[in-house]
N, CA, C and O atoms as a GROMACS GRO file, in nm:
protein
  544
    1UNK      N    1   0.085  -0.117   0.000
    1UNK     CA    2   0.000   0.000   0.000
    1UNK      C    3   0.090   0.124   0.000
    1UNK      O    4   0.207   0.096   0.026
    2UNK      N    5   0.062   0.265  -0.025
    2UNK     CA    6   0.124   0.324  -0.072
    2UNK      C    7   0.014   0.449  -0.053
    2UNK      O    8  -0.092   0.461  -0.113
    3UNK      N    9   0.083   0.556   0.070
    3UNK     CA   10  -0.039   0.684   0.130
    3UNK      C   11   0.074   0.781   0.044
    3UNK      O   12   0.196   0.794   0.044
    4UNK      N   13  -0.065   0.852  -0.039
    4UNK     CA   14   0.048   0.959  -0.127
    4UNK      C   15   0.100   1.052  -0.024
    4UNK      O   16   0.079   1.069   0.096
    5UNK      N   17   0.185   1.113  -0.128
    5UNK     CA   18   0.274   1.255  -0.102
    5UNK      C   19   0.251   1.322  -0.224
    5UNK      O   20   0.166   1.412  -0.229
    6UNK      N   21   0.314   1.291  -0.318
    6UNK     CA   22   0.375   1.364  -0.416
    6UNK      C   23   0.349   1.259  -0.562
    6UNK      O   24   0.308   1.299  -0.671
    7UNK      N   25   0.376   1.152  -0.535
    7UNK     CA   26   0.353   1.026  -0.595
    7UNK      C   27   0.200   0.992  -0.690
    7UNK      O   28   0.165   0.882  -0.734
    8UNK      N   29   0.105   1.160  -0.707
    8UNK     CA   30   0.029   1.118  -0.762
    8UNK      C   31  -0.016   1.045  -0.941
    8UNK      O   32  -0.113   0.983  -0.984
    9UNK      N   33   0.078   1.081  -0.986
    9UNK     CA   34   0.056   0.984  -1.128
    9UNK      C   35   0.032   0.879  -1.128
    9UNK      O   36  -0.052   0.832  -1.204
   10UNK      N   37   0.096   0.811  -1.044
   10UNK     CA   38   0.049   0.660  -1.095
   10UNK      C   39  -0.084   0.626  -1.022
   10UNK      O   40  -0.119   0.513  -1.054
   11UNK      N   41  -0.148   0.670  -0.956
   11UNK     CA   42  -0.295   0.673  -0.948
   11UNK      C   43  -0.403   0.707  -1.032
   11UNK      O   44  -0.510   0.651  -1.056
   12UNK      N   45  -0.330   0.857  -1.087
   12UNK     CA   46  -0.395   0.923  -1.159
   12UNK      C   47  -0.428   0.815  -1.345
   12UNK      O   48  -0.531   0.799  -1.410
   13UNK      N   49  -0.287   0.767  -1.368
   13UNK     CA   50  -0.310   0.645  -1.505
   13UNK      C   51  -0.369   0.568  -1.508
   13UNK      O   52  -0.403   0.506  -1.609
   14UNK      N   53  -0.418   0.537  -1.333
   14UNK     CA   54  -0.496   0.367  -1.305
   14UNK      C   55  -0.665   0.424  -1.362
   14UNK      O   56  -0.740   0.367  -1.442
   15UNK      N   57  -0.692   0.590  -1.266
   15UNK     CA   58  -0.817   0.587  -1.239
   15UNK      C   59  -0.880   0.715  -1.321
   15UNK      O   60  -0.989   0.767  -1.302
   16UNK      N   61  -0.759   0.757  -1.437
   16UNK     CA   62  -0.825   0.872  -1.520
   16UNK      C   63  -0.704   0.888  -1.649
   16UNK      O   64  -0.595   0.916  -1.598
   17UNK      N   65  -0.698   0.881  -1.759
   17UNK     CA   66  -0.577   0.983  -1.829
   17UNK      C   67  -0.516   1.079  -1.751
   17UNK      O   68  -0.577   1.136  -1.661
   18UNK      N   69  -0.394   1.103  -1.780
   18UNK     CA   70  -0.349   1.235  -1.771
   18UNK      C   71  -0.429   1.348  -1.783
   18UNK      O   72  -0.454   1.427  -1.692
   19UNK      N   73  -0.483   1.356  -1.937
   19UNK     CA   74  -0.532   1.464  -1.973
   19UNK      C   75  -0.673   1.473  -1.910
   19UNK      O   76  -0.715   1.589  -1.910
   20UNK      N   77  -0.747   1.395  -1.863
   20UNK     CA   78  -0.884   1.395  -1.789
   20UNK      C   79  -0.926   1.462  -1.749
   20UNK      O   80  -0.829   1.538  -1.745
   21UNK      N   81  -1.067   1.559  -1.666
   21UNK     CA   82  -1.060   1.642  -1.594
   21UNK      C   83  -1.108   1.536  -1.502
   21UNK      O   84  -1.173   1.437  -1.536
   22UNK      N   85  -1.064   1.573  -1.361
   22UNK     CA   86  -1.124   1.438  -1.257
   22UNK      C   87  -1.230   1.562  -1.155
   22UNK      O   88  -1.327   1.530  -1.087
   23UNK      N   89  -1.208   1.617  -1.161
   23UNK     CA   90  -1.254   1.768  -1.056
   23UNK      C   91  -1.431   1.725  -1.101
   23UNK      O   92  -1.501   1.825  -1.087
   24UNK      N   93  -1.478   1.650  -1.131
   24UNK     CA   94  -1.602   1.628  -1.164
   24UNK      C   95  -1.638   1.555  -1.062
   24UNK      O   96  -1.737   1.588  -0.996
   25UNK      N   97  -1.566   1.442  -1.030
   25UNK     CA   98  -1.582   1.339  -0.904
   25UNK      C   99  -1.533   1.378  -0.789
   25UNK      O  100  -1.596   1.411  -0.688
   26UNK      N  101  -1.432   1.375  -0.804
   26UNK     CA  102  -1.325   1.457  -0.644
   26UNK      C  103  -1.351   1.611  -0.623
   26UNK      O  104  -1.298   1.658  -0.522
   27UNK      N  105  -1.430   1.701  -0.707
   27UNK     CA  106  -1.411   1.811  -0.655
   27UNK      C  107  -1.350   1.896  -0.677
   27UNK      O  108  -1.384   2.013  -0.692
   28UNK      N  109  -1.191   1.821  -0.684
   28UNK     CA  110  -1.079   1.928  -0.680
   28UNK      C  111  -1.024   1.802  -0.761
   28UNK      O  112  -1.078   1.692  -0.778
   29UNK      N  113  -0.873   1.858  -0.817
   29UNK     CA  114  -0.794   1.764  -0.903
   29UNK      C  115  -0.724   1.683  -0.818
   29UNK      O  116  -0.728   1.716  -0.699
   30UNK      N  117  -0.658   1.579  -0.848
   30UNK     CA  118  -0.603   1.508  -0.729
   30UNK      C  119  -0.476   1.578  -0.650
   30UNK      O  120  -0.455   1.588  -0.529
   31UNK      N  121  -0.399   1.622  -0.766
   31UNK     CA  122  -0.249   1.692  -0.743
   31UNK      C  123  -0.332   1.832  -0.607
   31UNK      O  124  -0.274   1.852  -0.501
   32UNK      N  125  -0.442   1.895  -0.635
   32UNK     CA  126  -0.489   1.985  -0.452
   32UNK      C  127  -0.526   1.955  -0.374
   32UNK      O  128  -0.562   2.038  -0.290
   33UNK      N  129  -0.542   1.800  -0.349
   33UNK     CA  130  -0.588   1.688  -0.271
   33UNK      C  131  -0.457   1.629  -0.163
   33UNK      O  132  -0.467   1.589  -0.047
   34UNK      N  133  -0.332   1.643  -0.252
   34UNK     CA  134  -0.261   1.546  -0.213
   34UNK      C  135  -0.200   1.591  -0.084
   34UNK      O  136  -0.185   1.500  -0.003
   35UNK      N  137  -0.153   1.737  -0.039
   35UNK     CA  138  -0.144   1.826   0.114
   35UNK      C  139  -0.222   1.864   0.204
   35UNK      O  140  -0.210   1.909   0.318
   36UNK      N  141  -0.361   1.824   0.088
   36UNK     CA  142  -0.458   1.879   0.231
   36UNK      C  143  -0.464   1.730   0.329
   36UNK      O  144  -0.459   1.614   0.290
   37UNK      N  145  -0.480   1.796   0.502
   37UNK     CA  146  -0.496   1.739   0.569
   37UNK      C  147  -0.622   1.640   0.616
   37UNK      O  148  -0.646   1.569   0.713
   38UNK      N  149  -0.688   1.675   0.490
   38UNK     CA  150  -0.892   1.643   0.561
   38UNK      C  151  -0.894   1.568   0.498
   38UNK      O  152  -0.992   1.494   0.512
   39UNK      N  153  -0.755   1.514   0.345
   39UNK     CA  154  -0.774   1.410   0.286
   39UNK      C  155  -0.719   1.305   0.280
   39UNK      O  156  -0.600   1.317   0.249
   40UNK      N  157  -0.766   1.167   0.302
   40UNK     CA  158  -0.676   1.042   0.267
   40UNK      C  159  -0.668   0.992   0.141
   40UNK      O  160  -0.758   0.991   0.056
   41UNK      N  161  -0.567   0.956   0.134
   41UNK     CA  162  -0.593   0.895  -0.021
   41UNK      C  163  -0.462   0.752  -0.029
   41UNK      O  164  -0.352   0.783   0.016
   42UNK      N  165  -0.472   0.664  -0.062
   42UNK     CA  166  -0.397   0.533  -0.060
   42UNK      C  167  -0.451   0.465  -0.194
   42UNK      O  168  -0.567   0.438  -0.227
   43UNK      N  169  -0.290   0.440  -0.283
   43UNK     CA  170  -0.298   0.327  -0.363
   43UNK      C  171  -0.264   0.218  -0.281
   43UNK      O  172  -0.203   0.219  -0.175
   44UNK      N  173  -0.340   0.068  -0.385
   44UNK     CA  174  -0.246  -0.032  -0.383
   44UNK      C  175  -0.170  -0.106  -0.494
   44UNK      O  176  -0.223  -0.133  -0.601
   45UNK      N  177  -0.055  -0.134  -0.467
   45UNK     CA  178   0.036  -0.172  -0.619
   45UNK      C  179   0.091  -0.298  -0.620
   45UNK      O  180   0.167  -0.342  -0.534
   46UNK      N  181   0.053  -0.351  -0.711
   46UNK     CA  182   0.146  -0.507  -0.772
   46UNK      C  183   0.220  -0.474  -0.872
   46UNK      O  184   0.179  -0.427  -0.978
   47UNK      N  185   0.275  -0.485  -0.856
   47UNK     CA  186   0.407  -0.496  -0.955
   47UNK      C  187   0.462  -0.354  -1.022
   47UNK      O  188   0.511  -0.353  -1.135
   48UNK      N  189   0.451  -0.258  -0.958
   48UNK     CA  190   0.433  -0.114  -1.002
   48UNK      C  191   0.369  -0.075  -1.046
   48UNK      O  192   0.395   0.022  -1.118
   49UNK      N  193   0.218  -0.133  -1.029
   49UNK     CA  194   0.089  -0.112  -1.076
   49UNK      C  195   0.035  -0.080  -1.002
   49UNK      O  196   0.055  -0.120  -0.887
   50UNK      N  197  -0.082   0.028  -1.042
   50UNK     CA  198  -0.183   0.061  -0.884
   50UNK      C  199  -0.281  -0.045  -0.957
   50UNK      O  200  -0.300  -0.064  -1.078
   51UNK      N  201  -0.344  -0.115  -0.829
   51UNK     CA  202  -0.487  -0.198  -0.843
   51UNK      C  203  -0.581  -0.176  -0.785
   51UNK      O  204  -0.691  -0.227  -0.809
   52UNK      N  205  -0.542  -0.058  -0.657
   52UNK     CA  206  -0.687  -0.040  -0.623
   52UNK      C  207  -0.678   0.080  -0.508
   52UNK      O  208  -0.603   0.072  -0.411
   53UNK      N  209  -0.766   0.194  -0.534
   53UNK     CA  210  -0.720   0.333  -0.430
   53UNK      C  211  -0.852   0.331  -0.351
   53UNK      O  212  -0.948   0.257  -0.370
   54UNK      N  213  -0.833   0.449  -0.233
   54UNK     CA  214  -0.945   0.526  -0.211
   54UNK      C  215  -0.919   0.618  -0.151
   54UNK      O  216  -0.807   0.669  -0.145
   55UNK      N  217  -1.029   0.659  -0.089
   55UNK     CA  218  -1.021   0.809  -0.051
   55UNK      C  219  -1.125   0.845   0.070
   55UNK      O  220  -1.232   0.784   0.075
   56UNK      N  221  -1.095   0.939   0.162
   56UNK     CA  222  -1.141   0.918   0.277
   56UNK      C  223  -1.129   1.111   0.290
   56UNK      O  224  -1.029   1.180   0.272
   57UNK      N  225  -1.228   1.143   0.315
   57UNK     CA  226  -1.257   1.326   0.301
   57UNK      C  227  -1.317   1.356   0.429
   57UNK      O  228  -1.422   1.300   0.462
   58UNK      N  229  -1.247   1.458   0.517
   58UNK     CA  230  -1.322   1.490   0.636
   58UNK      C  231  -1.410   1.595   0.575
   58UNK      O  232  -1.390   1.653   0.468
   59UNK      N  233  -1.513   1.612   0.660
   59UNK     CA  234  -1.656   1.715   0.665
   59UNK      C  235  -1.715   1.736   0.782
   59UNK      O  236  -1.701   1.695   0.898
   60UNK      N  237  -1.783   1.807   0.725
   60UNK     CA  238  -1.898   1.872   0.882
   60UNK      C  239  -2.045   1.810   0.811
   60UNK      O  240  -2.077   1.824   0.693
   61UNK      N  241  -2.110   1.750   0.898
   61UNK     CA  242  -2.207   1.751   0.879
   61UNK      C  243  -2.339   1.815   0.961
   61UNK      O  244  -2.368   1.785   1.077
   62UNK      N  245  -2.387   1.877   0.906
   62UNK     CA  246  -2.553   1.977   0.974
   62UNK      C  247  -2.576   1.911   1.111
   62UNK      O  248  -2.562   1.789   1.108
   63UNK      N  249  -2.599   1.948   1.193
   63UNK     CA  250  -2.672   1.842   1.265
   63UNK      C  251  -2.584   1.771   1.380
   63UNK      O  252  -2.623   1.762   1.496
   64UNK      N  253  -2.446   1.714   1.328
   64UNK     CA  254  -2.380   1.645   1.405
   64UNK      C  255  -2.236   1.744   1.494
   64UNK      O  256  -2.152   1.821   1.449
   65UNK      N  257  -2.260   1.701   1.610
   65UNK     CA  258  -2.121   1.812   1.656
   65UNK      C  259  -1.985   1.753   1.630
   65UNK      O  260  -1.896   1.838   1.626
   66UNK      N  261  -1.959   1.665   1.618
   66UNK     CA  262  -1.806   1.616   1.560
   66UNK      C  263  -1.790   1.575   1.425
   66UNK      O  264  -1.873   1.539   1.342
   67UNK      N  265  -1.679   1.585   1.419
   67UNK     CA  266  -1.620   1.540   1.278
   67UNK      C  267  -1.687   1.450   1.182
   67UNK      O  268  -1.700   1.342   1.239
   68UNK      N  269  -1.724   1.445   1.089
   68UNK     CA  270  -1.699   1.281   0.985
   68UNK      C  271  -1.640   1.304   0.926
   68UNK      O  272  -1.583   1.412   0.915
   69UNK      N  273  -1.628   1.184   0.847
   69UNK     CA  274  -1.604   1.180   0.715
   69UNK      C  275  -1.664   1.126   0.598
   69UNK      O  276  -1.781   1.090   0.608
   70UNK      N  277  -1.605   1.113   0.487
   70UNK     CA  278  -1.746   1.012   0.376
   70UNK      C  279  -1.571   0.950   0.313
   70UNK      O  280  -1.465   1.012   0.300
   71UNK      N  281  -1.612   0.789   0.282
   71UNK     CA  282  -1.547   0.727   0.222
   71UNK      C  283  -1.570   0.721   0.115
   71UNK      O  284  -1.674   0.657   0.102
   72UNK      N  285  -1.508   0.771  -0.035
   72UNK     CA  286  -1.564   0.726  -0.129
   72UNK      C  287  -1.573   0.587  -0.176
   72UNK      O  288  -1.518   0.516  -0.091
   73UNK      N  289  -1.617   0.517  -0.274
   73UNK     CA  290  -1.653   0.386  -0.335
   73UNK      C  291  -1.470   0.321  -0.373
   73UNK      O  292  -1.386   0.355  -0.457
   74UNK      N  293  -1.472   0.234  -0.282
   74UNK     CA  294  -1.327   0.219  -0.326
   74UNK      C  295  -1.307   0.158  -0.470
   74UNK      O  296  -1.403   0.104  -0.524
   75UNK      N  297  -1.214   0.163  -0.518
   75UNK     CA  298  -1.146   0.095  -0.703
   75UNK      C  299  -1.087  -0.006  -0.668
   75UNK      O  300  -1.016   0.021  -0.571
   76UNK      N  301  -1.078  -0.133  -0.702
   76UNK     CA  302  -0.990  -0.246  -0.733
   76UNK      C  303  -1.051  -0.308  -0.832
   76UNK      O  304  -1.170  -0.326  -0.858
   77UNK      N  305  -0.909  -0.350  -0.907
   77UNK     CA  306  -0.908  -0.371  -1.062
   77UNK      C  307  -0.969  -0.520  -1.052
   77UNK      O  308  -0.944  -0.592  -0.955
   78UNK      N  309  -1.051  -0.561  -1.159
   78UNK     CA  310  -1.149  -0.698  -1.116
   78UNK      C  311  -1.069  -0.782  -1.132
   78UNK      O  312  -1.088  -0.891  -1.077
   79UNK      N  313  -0.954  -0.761  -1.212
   79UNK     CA  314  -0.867  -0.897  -1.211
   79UNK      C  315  -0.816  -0.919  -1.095
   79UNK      O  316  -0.760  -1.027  -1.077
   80UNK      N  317  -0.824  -0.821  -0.985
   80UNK     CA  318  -0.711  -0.836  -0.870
   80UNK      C  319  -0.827  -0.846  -0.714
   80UNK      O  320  -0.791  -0.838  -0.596
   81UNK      N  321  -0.988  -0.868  -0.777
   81UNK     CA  322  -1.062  -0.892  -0.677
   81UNK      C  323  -1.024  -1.004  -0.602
   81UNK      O  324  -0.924  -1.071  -0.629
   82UNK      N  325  -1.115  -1.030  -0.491
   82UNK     CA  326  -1.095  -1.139  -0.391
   82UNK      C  327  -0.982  -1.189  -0.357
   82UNK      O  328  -0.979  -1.312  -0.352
   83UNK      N  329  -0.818  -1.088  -0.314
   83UNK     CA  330  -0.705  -1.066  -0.310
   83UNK      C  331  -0.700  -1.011  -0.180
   83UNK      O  332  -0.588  -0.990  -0.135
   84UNK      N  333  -0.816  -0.977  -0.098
   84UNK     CA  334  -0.823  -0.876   0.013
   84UNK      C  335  -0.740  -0.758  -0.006
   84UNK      O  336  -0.694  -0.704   0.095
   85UNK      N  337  -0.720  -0.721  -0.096
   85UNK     CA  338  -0.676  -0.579  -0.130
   85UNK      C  339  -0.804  -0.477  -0.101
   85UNK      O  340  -0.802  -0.379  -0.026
   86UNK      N  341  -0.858  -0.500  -0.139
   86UNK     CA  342  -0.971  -0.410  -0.120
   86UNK      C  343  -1.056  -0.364   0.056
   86UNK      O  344  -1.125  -0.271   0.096
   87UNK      N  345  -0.989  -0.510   0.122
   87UNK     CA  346  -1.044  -0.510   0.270
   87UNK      C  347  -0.936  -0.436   0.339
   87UNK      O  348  -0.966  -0.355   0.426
   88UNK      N  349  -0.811  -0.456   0.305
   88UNK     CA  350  -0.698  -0.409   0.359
   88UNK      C  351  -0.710  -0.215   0.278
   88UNK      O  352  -0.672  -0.134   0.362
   89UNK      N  353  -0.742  -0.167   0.181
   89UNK     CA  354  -0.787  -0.098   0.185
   89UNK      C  355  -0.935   0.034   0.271
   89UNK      O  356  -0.937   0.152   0.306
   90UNK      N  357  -1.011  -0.058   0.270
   90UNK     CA  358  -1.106  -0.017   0.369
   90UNK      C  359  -1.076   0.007   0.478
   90UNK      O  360  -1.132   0.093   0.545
   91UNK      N  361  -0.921  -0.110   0.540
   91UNK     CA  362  -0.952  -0.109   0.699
   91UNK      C  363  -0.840  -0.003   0.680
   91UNK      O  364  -0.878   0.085   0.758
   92UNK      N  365  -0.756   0.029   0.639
   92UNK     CA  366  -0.662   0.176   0.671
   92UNK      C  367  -0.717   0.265   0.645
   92UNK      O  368  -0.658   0.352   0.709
   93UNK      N  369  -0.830   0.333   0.566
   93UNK     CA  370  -0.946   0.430   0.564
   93UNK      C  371  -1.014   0.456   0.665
   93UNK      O  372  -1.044   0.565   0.716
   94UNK      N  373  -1.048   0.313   0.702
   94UNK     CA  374  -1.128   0.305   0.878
   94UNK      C  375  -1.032   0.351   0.955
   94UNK      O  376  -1.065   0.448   1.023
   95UNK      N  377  -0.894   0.302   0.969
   95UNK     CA  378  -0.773   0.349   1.083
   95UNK      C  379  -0.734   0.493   1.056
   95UNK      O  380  -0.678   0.558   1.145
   96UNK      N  381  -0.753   0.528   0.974
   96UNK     CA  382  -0.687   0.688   0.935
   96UNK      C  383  -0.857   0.782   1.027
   96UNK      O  384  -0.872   0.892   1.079
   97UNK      N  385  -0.919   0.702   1.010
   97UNK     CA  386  -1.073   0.799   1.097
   97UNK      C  387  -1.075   0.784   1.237
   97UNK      O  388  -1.118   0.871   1.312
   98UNK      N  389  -1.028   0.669   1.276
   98UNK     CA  390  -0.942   0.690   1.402
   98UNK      C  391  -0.847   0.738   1.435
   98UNK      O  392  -0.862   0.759   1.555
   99UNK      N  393  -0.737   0.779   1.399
   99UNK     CA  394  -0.605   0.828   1.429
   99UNK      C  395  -0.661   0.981   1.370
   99UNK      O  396  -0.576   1.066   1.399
  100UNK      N  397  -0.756   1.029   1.311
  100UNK     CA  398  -0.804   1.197   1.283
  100UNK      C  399  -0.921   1.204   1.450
  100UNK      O  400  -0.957   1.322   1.460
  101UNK      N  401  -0.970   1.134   1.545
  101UNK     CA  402  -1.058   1.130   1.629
  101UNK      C  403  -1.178   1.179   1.551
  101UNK      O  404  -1.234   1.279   1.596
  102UNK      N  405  -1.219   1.135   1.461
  102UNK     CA  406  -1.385   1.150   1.389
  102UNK      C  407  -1.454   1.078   1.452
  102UNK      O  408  -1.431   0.966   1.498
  103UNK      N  409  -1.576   1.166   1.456
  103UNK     CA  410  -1.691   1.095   1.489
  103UNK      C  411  -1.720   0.966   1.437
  103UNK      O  412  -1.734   0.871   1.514
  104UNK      N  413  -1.733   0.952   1.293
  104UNK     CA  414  -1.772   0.838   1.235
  104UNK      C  415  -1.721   0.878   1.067
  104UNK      O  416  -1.710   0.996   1.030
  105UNK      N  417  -1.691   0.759   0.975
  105UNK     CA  418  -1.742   0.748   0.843
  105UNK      C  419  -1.837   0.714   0.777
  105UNK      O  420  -1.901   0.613   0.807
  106UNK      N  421  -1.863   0.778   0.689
  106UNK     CA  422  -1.997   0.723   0.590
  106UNK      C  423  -1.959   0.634   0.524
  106UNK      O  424  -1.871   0.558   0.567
  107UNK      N  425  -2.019   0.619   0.394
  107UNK     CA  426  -2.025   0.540   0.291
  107UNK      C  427  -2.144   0.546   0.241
  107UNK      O  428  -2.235   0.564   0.321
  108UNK      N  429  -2.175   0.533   0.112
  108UNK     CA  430  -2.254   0.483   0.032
  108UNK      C  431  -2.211   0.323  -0.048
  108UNK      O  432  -2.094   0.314  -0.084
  109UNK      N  433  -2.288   0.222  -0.069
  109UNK     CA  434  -2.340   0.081  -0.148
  109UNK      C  435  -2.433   0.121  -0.166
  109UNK      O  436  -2.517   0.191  -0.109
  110UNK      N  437  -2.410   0.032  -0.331
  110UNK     CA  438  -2.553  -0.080  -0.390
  110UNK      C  439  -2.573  -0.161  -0.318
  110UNK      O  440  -2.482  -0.231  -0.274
  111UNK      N  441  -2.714  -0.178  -0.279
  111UNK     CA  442  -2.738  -0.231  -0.195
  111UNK      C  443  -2.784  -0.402  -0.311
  111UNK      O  444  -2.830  -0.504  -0.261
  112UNK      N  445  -2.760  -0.388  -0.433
  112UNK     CA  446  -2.708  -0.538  -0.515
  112UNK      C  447  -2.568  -0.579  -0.457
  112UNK      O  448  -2.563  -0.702  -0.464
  113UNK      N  449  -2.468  -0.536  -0.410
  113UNK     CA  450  -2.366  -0.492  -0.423
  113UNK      C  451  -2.328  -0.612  -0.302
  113UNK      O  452  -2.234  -0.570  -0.236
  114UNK      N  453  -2.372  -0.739  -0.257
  114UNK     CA  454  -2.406  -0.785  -0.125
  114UNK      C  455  -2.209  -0.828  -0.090
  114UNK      O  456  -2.156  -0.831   0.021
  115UNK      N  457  -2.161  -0.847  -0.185
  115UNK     CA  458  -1.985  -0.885  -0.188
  115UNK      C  459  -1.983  -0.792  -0.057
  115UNK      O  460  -1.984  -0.826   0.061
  116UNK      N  461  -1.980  -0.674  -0.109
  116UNK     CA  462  -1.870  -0.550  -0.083
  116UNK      C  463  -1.950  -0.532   0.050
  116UNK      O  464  -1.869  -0.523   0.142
  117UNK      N  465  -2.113  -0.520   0.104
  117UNK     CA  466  -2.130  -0.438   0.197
  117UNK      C  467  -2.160  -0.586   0.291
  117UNK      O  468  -2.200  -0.573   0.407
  118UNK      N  469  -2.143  -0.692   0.246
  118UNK     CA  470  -2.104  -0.812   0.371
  118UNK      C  471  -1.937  -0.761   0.434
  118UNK      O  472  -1.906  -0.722   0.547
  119UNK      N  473  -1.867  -0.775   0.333
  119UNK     CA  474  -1.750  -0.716   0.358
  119UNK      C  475  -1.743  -0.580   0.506
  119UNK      O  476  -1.676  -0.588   0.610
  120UNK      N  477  -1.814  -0.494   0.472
  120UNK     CA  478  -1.837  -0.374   0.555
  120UNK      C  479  -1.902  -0.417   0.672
  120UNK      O  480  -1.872  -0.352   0.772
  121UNK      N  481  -2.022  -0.556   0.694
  121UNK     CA  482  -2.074  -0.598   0.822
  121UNK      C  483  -1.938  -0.671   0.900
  121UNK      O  484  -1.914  -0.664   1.020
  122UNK      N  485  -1.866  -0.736   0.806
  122UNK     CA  486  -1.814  -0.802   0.913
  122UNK      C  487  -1.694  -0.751   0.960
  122UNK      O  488  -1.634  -0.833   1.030
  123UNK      N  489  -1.607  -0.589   0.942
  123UNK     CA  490  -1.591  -0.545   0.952
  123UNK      C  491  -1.646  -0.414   1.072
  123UNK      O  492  -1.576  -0.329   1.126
  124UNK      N  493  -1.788  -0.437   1.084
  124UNK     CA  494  -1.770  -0.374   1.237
  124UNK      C  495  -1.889  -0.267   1.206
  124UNK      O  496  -1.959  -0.224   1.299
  125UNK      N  497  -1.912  -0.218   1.044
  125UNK     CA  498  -2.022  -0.135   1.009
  125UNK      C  499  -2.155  -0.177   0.989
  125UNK      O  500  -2.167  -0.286   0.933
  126UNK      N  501  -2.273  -0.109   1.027
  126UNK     CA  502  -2.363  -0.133   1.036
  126UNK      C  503  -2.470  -0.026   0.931
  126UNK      O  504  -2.442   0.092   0.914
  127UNK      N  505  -2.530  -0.057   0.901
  127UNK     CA  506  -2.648   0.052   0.749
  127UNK      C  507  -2.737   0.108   0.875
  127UNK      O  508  -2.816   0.047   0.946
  128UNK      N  509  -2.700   0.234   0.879
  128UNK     CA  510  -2.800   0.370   0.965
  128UNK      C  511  -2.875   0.433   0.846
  128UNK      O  512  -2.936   0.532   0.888
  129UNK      N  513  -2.893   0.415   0.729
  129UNK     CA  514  -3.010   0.478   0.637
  129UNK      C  515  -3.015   0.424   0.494
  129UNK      O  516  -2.950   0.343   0.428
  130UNK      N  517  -3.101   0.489   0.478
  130UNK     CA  518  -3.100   0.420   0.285
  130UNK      C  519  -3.154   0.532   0.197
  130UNK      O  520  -3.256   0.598   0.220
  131UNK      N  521  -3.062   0.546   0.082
  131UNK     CA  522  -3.044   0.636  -0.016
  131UNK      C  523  -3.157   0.618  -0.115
  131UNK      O  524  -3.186   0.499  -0.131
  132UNK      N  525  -3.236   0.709  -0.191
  132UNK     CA  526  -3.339   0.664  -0.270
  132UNK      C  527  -3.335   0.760  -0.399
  132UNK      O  528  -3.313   0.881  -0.398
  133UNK      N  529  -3.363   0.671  -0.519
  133UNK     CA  530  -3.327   0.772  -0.623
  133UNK      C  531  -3.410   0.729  -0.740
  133UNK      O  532  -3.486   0.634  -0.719
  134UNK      N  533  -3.410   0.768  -0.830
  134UNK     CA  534  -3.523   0.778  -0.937
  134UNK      C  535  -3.433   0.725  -1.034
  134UNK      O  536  -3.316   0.717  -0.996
  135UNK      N  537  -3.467   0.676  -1.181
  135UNK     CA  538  -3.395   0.627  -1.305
  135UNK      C  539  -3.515   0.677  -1.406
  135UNK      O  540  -3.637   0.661  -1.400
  136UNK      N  541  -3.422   0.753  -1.513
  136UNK     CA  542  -3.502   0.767  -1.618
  136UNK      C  543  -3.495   0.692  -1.728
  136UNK      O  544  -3.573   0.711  -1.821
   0.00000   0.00000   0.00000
């Protein structure tokens, strides 16, 4: 595993072109991401390959008096599923929200999605709400 610094390209080839704009998803580009303190961000690499990142963003939320954060949807490459890369991912996302003293992390799942958010039960998280959305 591999918590950036400076080191952002080879994330950036796994999970966008160079030329991409990513500021659509993240917000901000990754390279104004990579000093701020509110953000985590971790590849993982085989063979000098990234196979699978994420990202972990502190916030305020309305309502709550301490910290969160929201985890985004982590990436691992499907060839490199069921490798526990992806769990070992999650759980240093989870440890970085401890070592910041946050209240809690979010997350969003598909709730089809039963792999990934068994993964998240047995891991220690529990579903406090459900997201609802329309398809046209």
């Amino acid at each position: 595993m591999h918590q950036y610094h400076r080191e952002i390209n080879t994330a950036r080839d796994w999970i966008a072109q160079p030329d991409d704009d990513v500021t659509g998803y993240f917000g901000r580009t990754l390279e104004q991401q990579v000093d701020d303190e509110n953000v985590f961000l971790l590849t993982a690499l085989v063979d000098e390959r990234v196979v699978g990142f994420v990202r972990v963003v502190k916030r305020t939320i309305e309502g709550f008096s301490e910290e969160h954060a929201y985890m985004d949807p982590m990436m691992v490459d499907p060839e490199i599923r069921g490798k526990g890369i992806g769990t070992e991912l999650f759980r240093r996302g989870t440890e970085w929200g401890k070592e910041q003293k946050l209240g809690s992390i979010w997350l969003d799942v598909w709730e089809e999605n039963e792999r990934v958010w068994k993964m998240y039960e047995r891991e220690g998280w529990r579903t406090v709400g459900r997201t609802m959305a329309v398809k046209y």
